[in-house]
C-alpha positions as CSV (number, residue, x, y, z in Angstrom):
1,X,16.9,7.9,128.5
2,X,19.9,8.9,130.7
3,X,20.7,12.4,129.1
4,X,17.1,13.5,130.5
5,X,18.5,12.9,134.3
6,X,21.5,14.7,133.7
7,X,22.3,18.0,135.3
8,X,21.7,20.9,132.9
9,X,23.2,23.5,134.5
10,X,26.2,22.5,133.9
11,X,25.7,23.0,130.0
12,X,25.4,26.8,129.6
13,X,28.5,27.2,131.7
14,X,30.5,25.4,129.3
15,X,29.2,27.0,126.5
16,X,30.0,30.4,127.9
17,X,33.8,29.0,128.4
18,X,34.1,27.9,124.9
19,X,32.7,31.3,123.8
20,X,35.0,33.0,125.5
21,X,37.9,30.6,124.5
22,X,36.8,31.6,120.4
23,X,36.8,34.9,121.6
24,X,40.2,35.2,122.7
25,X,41.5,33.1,120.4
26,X,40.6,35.5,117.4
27,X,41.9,38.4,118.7
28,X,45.3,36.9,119.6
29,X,45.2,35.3,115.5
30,X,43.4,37.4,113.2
31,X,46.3,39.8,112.9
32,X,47.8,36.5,111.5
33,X,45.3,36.8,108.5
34,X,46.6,40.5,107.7
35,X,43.0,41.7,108.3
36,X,42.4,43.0,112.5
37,X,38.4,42.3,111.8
38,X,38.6,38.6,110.8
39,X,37.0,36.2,113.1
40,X,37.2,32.6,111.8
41,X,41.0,32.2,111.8
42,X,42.6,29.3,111.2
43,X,42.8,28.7,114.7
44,X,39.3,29.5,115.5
45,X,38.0,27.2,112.8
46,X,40.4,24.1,114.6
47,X,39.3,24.8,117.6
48,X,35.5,25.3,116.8
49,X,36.0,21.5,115.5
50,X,37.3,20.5,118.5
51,X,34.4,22.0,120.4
52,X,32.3,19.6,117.9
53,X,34.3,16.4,118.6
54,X,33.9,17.5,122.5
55,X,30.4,17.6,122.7
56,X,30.6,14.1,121.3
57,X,32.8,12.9,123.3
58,X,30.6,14.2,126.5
59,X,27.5,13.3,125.3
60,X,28.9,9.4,124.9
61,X,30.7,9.7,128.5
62,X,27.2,10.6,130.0
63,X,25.3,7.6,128.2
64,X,28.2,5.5,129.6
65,X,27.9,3.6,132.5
66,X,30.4,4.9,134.7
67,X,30.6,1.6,136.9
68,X,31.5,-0.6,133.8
69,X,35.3,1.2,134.0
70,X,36.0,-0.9,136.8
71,X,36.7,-3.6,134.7
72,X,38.6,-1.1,132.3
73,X,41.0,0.4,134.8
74,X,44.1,-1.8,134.6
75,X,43.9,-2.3,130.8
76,X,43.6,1.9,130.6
77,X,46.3,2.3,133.2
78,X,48.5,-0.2,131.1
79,X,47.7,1.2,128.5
80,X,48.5,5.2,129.8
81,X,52.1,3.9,131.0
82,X,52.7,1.9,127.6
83,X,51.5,5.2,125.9
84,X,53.6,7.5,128.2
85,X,56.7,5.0,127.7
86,X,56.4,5.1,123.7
87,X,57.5,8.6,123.7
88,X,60.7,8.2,124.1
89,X,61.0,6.3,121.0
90,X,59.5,8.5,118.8
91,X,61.3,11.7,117.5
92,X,60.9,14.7,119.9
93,X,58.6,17.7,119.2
94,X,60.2,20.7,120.0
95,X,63.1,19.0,121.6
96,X,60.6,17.7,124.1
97,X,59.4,13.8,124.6
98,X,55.5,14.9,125.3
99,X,53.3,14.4,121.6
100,X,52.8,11.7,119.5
101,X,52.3,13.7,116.0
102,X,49.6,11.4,113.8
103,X,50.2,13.5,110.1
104,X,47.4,14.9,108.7
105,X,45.5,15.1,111.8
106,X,47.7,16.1,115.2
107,X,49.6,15.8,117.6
108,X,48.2,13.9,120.8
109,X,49.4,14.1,124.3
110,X,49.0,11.0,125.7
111,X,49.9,12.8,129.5
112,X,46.5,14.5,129.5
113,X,44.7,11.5,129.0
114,X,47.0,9.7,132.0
115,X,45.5,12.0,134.4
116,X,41.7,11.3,133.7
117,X,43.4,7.5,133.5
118,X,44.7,7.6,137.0
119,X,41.9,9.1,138.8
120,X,40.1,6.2,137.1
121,X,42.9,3.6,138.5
122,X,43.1,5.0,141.6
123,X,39.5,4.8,142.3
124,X,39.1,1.7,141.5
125,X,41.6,0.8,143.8
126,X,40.8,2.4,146.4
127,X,37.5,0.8,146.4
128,X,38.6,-2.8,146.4
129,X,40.8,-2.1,149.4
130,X,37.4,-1.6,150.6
131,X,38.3,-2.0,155.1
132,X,42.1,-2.2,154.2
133,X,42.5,1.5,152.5
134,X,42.8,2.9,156.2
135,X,46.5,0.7,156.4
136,X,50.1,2.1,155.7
137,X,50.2,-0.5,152.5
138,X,47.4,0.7,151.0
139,X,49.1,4.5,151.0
140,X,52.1,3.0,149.4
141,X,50.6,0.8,147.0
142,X,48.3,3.9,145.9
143,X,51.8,6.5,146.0
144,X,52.8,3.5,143.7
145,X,50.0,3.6,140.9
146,X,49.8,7.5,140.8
147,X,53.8,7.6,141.2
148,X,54.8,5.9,138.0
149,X,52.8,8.3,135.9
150,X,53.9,11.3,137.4
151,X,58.0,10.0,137.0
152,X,56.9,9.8,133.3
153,X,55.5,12.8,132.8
154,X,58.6,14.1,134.3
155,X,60.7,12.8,132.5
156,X,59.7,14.4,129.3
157,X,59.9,16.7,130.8
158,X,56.6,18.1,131.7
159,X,56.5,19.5,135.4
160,X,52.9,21.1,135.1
161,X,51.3,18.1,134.1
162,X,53.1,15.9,136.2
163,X,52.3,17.9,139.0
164,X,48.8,18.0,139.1
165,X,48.7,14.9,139.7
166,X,49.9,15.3,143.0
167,X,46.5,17.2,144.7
168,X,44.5,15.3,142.7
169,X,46.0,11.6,144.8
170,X,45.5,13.9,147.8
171,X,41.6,14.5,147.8
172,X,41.7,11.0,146.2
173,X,43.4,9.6,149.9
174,X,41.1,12.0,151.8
175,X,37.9,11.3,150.8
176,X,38.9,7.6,150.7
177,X,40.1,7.7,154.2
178,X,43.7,6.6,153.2
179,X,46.3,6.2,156.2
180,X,46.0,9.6,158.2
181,X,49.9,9.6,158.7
182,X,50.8,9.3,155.6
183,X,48.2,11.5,154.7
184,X,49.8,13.7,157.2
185,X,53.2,13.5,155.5
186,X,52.2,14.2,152.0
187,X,50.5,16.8,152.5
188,X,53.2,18.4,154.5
189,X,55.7,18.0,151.7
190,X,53.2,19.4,149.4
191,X,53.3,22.5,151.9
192,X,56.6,22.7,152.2
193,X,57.1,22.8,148.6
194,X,54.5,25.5,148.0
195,X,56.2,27.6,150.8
196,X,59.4,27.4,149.1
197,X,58.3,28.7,145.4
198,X,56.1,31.6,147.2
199,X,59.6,32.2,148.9
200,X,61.1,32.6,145.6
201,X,57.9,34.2,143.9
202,X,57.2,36.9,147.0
203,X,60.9,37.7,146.7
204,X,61.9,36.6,150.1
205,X,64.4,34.3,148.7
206,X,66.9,35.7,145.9
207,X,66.8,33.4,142.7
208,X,70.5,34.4,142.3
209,X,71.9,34.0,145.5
210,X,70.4,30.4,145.9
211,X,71.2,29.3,142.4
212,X,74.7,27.3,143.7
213,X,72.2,25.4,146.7
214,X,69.6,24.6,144.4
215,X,71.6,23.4,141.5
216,X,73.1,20.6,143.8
217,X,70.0,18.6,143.4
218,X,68.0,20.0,140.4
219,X,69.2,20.6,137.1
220,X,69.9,23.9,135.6
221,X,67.2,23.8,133.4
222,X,64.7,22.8,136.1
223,X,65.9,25.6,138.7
224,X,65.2,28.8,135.6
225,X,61.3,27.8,136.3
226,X,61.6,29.1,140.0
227,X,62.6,32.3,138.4
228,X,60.0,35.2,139.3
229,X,61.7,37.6,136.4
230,X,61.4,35.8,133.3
231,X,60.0,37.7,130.5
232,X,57.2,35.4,130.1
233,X,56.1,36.0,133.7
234,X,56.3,40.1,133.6
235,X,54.4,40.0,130.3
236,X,51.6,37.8,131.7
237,X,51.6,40.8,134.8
238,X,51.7,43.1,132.3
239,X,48.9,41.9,130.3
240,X,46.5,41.8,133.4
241,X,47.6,45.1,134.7
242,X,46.7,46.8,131.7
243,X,43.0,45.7,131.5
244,X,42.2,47.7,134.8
245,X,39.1,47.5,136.3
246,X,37.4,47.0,132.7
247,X,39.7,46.2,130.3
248,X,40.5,47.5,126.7
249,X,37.6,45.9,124.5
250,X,38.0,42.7,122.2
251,X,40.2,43.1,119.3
252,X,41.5,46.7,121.6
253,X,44.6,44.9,123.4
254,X,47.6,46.9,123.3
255,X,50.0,44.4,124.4
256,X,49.1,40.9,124.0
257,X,48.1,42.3,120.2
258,X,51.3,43.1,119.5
259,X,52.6,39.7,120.2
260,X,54.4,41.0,123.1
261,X,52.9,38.4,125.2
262,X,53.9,34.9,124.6
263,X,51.6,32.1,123.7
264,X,48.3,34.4,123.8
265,X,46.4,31.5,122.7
266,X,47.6,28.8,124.4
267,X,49.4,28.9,127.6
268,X,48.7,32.7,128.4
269,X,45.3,32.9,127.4
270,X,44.0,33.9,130.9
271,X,46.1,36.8,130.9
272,X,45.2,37.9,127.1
273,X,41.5,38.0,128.2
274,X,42.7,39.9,131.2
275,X,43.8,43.0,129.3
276,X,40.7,42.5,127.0
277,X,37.9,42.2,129.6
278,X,39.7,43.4,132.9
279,X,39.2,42.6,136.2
280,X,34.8,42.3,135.7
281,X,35.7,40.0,132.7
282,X,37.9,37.9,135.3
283,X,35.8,37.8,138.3
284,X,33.3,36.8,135.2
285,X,35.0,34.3,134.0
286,X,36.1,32.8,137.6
287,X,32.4,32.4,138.3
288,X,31.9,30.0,135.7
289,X,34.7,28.0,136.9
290,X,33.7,28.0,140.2
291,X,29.9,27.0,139.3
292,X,31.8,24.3,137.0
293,X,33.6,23.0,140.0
294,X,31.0,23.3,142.6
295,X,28.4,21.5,139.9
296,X,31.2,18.6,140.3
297,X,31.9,18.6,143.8
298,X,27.9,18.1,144.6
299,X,28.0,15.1,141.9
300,X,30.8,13.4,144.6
301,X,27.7,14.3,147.4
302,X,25.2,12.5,145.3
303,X,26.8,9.4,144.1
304,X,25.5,6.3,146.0
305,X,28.6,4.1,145.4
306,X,32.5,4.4,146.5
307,X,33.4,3.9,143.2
308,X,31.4,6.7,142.0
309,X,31.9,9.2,144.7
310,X,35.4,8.9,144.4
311,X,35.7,9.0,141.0
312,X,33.9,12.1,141.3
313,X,35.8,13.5,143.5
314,X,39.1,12.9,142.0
315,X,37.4,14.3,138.4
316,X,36.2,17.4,140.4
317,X,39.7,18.2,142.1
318,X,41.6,17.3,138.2
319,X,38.8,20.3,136.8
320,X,39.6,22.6,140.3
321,X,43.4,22.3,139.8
322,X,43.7,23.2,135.9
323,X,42.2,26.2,137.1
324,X,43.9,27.1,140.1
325,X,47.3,26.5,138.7
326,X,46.7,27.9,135.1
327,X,45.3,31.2,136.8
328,X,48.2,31.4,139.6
329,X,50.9,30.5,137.2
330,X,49.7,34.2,134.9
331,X,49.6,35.9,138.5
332,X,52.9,35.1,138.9
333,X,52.4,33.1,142.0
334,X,53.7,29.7,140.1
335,X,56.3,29.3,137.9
336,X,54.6,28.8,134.5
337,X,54.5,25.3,133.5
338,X,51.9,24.9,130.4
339,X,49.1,23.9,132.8
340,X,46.4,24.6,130.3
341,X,42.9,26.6,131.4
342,X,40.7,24.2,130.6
343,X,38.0,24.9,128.1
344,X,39.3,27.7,127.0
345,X,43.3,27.2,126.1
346,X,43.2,26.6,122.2
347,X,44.2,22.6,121.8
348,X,42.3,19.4,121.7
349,X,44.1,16.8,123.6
350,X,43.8,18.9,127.1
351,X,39.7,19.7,125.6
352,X,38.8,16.1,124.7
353,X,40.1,15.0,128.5
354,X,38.2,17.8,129.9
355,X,35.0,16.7,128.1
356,X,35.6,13.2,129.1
357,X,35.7,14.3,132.4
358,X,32.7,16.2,132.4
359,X,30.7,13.9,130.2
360,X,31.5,11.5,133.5
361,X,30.7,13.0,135.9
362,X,27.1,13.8,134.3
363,X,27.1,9.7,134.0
364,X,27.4,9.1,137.4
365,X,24.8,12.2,138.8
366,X,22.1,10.6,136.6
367,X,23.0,7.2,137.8
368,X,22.4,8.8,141.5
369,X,19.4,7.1,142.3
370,X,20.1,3.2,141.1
371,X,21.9,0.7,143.0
């Protein structure tokens, strides 16, 4: 049975995440119920049965034979675009174009699933270029597959999502061996444009003062999210600075318990359990992301196949930059974007991915060893 080759380390760490996502999300909603001491909110009950459905869904993606999704790419990349198109046509959800609401179940976000879909599609092209992924058409062609997505997500708009994306193509080209020039280029526009939100973000350039520049070739609403001093952004500072070395206790947060942080649950949940659990809790909490990610990274060292050691890779680096950005974005060194902290941001569409992910990359370390 495949399950008994899988790597089991992997398993307590996510368990600890989830535990920590319930956690959090029943101090940031049981105030909801009236009663402070309630545990199984709402909320917590939803996301409990997402945990359920995740586990399934992992389980099945390990027992799957990861090579078989070779034939499946261009049908699930199809299918992602067709999926990302459709929402456009369908009433928006809070005057956004990014969830298709099923009644009496929920609202999916077919974006999530594009990224897991495109690290598929992108490995499986990169493979079949086989000699020919070191050429300049190759670069283009794969710019091509990851680029139509990402214009998508965009549009709904959906900059977070869309951007991750973007490292994700990188590691994707680099571990491929894409062209080294256009390698080259991307990644210096990827620089560039880091360097220029920091600017913003460190203070060295005034939000104001470059508001008439800026606005020549974004739109208004587009420019606010280079704004360090939103109130959304000093909360999330707030939040963290007031958990100290140790932080205030579960259930003991002063700020984010009084609703004065925005989306506890959801999008700001790093910082909530900041002010619960402090700076030990994060450094905690960090270390299980960082096992998470290095368990993946060593999966890409052990597969015996391109298609499987890129497809790990680019899994891996999806996993690394959730984290990075999610955690950056409540530090106030992004602009916050509604990247989700995976495994722990209350939701299922960005969970289910997650697990899909995971569940995958435990099918192709117990496949290690066959050829």
């Amino acid at each position: 049975m495949r399950l008994s080759r899988i790597d089991y380390r992997v398993l307590p760490v996510i368990g600890c995440l989830m535990l920590i996502s319930l956690l959090v999300i029943s101090s940031m909603t049981s105030q909801m119920e009236g009663d402070g001491t309630v545990f199984w909110t709402p909320l917590v009950k939803t996301q409990l049965r997402w945990f359920c459905l995740g586990w399934a869904v992992y389980f099945a993606a390990a027992l799957f034979d990861y090579r078989r999704l070779r034939q499946w790419s261009l049908f699930l990349y199809i299918a992602a675009i067709l999926l990302l198109l459709g929402l456009f046509f369908v009433s928006p959800i809070q005057n956004v174009h990014r969830w298709y609401r099923i009644p009496h179940f929920a609202s999916i976000q077919p974006s999530e699933q594009a990224k897991l879909v495109v690290v598929i599609a992108l490995s499986w092209f990169l493979e079949r270029k086989g000699a020919a992924v070191h050429t300049l058409g190759a670069a283009l062609q794969m710019a091509l597959i990851a680029g139509v997505p990402f214009l998508l997500i965009l549009k709904q708009p959906d900059l977070g999502t869309a951007l991750v994306l973007f490292p994700i193509s990188l590691t994707l080209g680099y571990v491929a061996g894409i062209h080294r020039g256009a390698l080259r280029v991307a990644v210096g526009c990827g620089i560039a444009a880091l360097c220029v939100v920091a600017f913003f973000f460190l203070g060295i350039l005034d939000h104001e003062k470059m508001r008439p520049y800026f606005t020549k070739v974004m739109k208004e609403y587009q420019y606010e999210r280079l704004n360090p001093n939103t109130y959304h952004q000093k909360a999330a500072q707030t939040a963290i600075a007031v958990g100290g070395l140790t932080g205030l206790g579960w259930r003991s947060s002063e700020f984010s318990g009084r609703k004065w942080l925005p989306y506890a649950h959801t999008d700001s949940v790093f910082a909530a359990y900041g002010e619960e659990f402090g700076f030990l809790g994060i450094a905690f909490l960090l270390f299980l992301f960082y096992a998470l990610i290095y368990f993946s990274f060593q999966v890409a060292a052990a597969a015996k196949d391109p298609f499987g050691r890129l497809l790990a890779a680019g899994l891996a680096a999806y996993l690394a930059m959730h984290v990075l950005v999610n955690c950056a974005m409540m530090c106030a060194l992004l602009p916050i974007t509604g990247v989700p902290l995976i495994l722990v941001t209350y939701g299922g569409s960005s969970l289910m991915t997650t697990m899909a992910a995971l569940g995958l990359l435990q099918s192709i370390y117990s496949r290690r060893f066959m050829f």
